[in-house]
N, C-alpha and C positions, 0 to 999 in steps of 0.2 A: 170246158173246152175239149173237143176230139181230138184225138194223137194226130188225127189224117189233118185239121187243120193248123195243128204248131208243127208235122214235117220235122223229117230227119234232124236240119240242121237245129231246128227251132228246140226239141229235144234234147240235145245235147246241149245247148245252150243254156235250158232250164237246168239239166245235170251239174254243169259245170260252175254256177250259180252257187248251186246249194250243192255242192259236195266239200269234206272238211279239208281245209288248207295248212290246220296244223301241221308242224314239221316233223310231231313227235309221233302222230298219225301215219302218215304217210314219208317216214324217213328214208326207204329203199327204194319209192320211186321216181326217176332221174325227167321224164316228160310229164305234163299234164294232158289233162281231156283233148282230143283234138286232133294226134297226131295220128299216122297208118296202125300204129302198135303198139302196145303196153312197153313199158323199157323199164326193167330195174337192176339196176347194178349188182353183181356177185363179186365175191372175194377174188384177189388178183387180177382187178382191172377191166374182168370180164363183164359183159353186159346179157340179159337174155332178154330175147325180144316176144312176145304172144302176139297176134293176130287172130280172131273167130271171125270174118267175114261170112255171115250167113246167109245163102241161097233160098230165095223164097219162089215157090213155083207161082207162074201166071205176072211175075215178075221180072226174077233173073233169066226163067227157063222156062218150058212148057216142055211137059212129061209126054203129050204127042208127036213132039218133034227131036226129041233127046233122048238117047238111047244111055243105063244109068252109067256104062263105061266113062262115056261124055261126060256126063254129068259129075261123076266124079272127078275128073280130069279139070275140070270148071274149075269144081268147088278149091281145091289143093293152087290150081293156076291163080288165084282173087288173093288167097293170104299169103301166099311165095314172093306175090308182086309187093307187097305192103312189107316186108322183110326187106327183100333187096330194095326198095324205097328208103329204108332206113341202114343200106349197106350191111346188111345181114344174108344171112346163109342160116337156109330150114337143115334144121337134125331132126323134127318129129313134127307129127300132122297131129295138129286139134280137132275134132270132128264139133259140130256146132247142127244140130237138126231141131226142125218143131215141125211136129205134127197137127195137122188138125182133125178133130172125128167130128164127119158131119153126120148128125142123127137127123130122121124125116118124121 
């Protein structure tokens, strides 16, 4: 099967499937697969939240129309919203890039 026909959500779905559910495993983190952001509980109640929402060009953006200021401004706007989704507040930006190299 091609990723393009099981699709983002189809994806996650097989993830979530077959990832380990142990609790001895996975005891620090508080959500499962699914939600805007990783969440695992810290010492004194506190919670940290990740988000890596990644910007794929010809996708999210096109690099002839987007100047990289923008673009970065994009990238930061997509995981700030998935934070305050989950009533959080960014202290540090994740940076999340792929390249591709096309050879002819």
């Amino acid at each position: 099967m091609k990723l393009s026909d099981l699709g983002e959500f189809g994806l996650i779905e097989r993830i979530r499937a077959n990832a380990a559910t142990d609790a001895a495993t996975f005891n620090h983190s508080d959500l499962g697969i699914g939600d805007d952001c990783a969440c695992v509980s810290l010492p004194a109640g506190e919670v940290l939240l990740t988000s890596t929402d990644m910007l794929l060009e010809a996708v999210h953006f096109r690099l002839d129309w987007t100047d990289l200021h923008s673009l970065g401004r994009k990238a930061v706007a997509v995981n700030i919203s998935d934070l305050a989704a989950m009533g959080g507040s960014p202290r540090h930006i994740f940076l999340s890039m792929a390249c591709l190299l096309y050879t002819s």
